[in-house]
N, C-alpha and C positions, 0 to 999 in steps of 0.2 A: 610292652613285651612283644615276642615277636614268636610267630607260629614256626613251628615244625616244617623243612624245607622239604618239598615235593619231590622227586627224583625226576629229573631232565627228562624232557621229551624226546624223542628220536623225530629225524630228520621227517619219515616218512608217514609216523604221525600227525606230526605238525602240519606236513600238507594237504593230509586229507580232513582234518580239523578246520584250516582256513576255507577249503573247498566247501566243506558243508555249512559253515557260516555265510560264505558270499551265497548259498542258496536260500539260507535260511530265511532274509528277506522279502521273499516269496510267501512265506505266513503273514506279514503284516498287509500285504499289497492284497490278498486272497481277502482279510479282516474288512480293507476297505472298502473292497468291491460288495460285502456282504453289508456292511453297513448303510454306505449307499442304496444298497436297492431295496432295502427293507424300511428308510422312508418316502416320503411321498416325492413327486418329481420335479415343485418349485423349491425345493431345497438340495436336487443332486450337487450341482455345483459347487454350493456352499459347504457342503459335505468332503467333497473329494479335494476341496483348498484349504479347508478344518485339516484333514487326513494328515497330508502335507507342511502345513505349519505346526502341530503337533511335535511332528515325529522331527523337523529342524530346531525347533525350540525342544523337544526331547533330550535329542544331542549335544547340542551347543551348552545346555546348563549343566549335563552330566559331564560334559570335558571339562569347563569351566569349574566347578565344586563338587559333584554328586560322587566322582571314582572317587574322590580322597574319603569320602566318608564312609564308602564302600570297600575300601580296600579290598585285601588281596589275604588268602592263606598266611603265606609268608611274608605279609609284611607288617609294619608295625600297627599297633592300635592301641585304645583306652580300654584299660580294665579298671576293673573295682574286687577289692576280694572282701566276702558275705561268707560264714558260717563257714569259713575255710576252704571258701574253692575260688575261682577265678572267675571272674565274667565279663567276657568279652566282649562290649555293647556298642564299639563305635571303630574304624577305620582312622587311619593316622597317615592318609600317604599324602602326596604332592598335589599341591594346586596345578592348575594348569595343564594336566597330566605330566607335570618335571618327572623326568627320571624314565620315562618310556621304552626311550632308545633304548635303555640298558637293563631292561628288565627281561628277565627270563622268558622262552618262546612262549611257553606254560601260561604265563603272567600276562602276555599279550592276548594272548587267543579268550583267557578269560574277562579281561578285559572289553575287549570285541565280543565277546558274546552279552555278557553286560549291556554295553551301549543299546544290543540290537532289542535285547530285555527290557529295556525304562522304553525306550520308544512303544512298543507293541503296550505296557504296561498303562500308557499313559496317554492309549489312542482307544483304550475299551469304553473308560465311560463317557467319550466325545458319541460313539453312538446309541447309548444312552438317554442325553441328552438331546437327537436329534431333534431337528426344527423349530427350537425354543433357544437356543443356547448360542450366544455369542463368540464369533471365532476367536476374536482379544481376550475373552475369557477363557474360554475352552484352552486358549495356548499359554496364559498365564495359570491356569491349573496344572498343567503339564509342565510349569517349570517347577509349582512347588512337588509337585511326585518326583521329578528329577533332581532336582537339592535336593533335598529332605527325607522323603518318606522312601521312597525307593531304596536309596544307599543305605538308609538303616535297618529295611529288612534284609538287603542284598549280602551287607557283613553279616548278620544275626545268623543267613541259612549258608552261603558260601562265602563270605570272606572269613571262615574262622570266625563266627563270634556266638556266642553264647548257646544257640538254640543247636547247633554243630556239635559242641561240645556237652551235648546229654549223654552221651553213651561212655566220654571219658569221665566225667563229674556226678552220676549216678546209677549210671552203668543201663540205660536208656538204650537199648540196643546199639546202631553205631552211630547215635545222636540223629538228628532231622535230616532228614532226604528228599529233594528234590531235584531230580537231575534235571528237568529239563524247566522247571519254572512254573508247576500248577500253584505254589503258594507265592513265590517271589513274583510272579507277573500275573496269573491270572485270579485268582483268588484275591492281588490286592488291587488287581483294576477291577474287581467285581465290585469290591468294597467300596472302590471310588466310585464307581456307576453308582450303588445304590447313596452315597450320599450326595450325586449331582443330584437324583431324582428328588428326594427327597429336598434339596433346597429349590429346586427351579419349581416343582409341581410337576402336572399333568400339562398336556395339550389342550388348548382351551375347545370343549366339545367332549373331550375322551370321556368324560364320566359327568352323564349328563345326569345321574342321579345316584345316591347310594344304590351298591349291587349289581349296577349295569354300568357296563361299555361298550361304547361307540366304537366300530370296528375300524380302523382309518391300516389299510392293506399298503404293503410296499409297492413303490411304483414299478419293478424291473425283476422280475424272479431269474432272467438271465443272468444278470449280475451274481446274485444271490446263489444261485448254483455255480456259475464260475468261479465266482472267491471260495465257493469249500472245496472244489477241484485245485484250484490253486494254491491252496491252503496248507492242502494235504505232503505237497508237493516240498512246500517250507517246511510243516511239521516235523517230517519223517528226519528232513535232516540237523533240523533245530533238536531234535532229542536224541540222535546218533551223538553230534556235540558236545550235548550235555552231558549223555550217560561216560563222554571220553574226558570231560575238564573233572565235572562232581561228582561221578561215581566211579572212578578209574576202572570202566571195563577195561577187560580184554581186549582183544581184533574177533576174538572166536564169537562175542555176545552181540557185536554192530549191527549183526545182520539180522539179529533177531530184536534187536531194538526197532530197527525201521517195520519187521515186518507188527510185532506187536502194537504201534503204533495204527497201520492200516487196520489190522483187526478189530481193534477198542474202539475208532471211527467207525467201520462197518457195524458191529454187532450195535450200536448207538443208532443209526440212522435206522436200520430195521427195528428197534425196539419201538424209536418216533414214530416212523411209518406204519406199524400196526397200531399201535395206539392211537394214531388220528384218523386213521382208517376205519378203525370200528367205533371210534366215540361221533363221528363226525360224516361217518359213508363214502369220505374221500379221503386221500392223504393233503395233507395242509403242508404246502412248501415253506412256508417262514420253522414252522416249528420242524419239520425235517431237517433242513438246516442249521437249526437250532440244540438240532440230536445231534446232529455230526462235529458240529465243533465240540459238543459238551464232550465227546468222545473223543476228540482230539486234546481238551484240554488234561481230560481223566489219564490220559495216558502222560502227560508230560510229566508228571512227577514219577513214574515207575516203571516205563517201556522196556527200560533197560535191566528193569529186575524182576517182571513178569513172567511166567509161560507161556506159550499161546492160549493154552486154554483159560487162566486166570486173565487176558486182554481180553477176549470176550466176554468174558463174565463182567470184570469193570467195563467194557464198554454196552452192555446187555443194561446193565442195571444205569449208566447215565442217560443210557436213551427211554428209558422207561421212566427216568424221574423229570426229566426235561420239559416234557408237556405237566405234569404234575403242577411243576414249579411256575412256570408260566400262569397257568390257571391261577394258583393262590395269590401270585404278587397284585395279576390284575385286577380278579374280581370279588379274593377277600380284602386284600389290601390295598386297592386303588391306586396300584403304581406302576406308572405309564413308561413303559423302556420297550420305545420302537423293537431295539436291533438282540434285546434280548439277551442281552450280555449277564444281567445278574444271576437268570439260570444258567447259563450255557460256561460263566467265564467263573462264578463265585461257586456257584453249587456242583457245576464240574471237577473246580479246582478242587475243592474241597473234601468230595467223595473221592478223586485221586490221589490226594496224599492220607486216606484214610484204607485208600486201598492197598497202600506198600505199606501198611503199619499191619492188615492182615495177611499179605503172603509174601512178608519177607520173612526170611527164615530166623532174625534174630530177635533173642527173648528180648521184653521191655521196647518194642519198636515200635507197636501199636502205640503206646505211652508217649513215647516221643513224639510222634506224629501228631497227637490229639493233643500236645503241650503248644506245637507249631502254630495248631487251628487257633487255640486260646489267644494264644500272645497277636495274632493278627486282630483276631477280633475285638480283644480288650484293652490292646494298645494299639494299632495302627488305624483301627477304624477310627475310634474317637480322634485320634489327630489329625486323620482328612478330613474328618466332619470337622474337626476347628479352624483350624486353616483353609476348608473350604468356604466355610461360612464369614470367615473375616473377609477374604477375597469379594466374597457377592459386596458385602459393605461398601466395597472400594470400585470395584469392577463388575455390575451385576451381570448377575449368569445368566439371565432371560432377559431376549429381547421384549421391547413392548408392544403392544397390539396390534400396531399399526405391521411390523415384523412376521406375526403369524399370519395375520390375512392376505398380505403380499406373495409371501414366501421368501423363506430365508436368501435366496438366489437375487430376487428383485429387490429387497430389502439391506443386503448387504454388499451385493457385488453389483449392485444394476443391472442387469442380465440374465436371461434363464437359462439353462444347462441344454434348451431344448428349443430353440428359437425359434424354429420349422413348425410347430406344432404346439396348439392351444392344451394353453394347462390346466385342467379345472379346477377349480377349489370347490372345498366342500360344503354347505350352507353352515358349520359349523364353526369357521372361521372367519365369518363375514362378520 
């Protein structure tokens, strides 16, 4: 079957549409610099050439097969029809991206914002992962996020498929909304992160006993503040984007997309920064950080459909869960994620697309949204955790021992990121 055809863009759209995509890459290069510096310093290298073959192995298997599965609004796809309605579960377009050239402006730009989506999507839980995890793996997980799991939620929220279509098939407000990609990228590289952790383990040292862990601190909080300054930078324009492909503002709402977006990052980092301030007598830069994305990610699914005052409030409340969530994973759950992504990128995402379900104005929205959350959780999780699990089988995801005591730099690339300068290790990797 084939969706309902979009109304042509104007010339003058279109250009400011491609202008903020070529920025938009800017959030993933911010993503890296954060990841980096949030682990230790005989693995930067390894880290920033992980970043890097990710995001080329990203690309290359979404052009090769991931868009056709992803399709497009208007283009064809697999349905099945159940209890009288239609459900739209899979993309049907061209291999190879055939047929490009002739595809509507519309069609392109959503495209390209796609590509820039599976990359950023399938670089979350490589930091995750850090210092244990394999770059030939880490890039062979990123090809299956890009076949596979990607382009199936990709059609599900924006190519027309099924989860789109709650508000025409049961009158769901106006079906799932993500304009900028808190469930389509961050939400499900949170999910991927927590099933890397879960199959690699911990750090060998991080939890030297039930209840306690060993503090192992990022090497570079310069980095780490620069990629959320940098960040912000991609953000603003990555959900202008957005809010103009999937939620067809206006011109008149752009400008309160970008700034709603600065907002829900600011009122986040203040919420961090008091919370670690008073739990702890000083502010903790990992988890600052760690406020500000959550607050970046809270806002991609609704900037465009917030207030200002409703972006501060969603960003007030990520930055206040953020240290929360961190706390529980580590030291009730004993689960080790250097860079922080399952709070910051799953539980951000999460509270953001829960937050256009309560201040969007249309009845049954909230419903729709919390159907979004399900379907990720009950079907996309379990199939990265299977497919990531057959992968270790094949390709395992942890290096071995000889790997963590080296450091992944000397261990993988022969060379430290830092040659000038002795790198310590900790007695807990010896």
């Amino acid at each position: 079957m084939t969706a309902a055809v979009i109304a042509p863009m104007t010339d003058s759209v279109f250009a400011l549409t491609l202008a903020l995509l070529l920025l938009a890459p800017l959030a993933i290069a911010g993503l890296t610099l954060v990841n980096t510096g949030l682990g230790r310093s005989r693995s930067a290298a390894q880290s920033l050439l992980g970043s890097l073959g990710i995001v080329a192995v990203a690309a290359i298997v979404f052009a090769l097969a991931g868009a056709a599965f992803a399709g497009s609004p208007q283009g064809a796809n697999h349905s099945f029809t159940l209890a009288g309605k239609s459900w739209n579960w899979l993309g049907a377009g061209s291999w190879l991206l055939g047929g490009f050239d002739s595809a509507t402006p519309r069609t392109q730009l959503m495209l390209l914002f796609e590509f820039l989506s599976v990359a950023l999507a399938a670089l979350i839980p490589w930091g995750s992962g850090a210092e244990r995890v394999r770059i030939t793996t880490g890039c062979a997980a990123a090809a299956l996020l890009s076949a596979l799991v990607f382009p199936l939620t990709a059609h599900w929220i924006w190519g027309g498929g099924w989860l789109s279509q709650l508000g025409a098939n049961f009158g769901l407000g106006a079906g799932f909304l993500d304009g900028g990609g808190a469930a389509t990228v961050h939400l499900l590289g949170g999910l991927s992160a927590l099933a890397v952790v879960w199959i690699t383990g911990p750090r060998k040292g991080k939890f030297p006993q039930e209840g306690l862990a060993t503090a192992m601190p990022g090497h570079n909080a310069v980095y780490v503040l620069f990629g959320c300054l940098l960040a912000l930078v991609g953000w603003m324009a990555w959900n202008v984007a957005g809010a103009i492909l999937w939620l067809h503002a206006p011109a008149s709402a752009l400008t309160g997309t970008a700034l709603n977006t600065l907002l829900t990052a600011s009122a986040a980092l203040v919420a961090a920064f008091a919370v670690t301030r008073i739990r702890f007598g000083k502010p903790d830069t990992s988890i600052c950080a760690n406020g500000w994305l959550a607050g970046l990610v809270a806002s991609s699914a609704g900037a465009g459909l917030f207030s200002p005052a409703a972006a501060l409030l969603v960003g007030l409340v990520a930055g206040l869960a953020t240290p929360l969530l961190v706390e529980l994973l580590e030291l009730a759950l004993s689960i080790d994620d250097p860079s922080g992504a399952i709070a910051a990128h799953a539980g951000g995402g999460a509270w953001g697309i829960v937050a256009v379900g309560i201040f969007a104005p249309q009845a049954g929205q909230l419903l729709a949204q919390l159907v979004g959350i399900a379907a990720l959780f009950g079907l996309a999780l379990p199939l990265i955790y299977l497919l990531f699990r057959l992968l270790d089988c094949i390709l395992p995801f942890r290096a071995d021992e000889e790997g963590e005591r080296l450091g992944m730099d000397l261990y993988e690339m022969g060379g430290s990121a830092y040659p000038e300068f002795v790198i310590h290790r900790d007695e807990s990797s010896r």
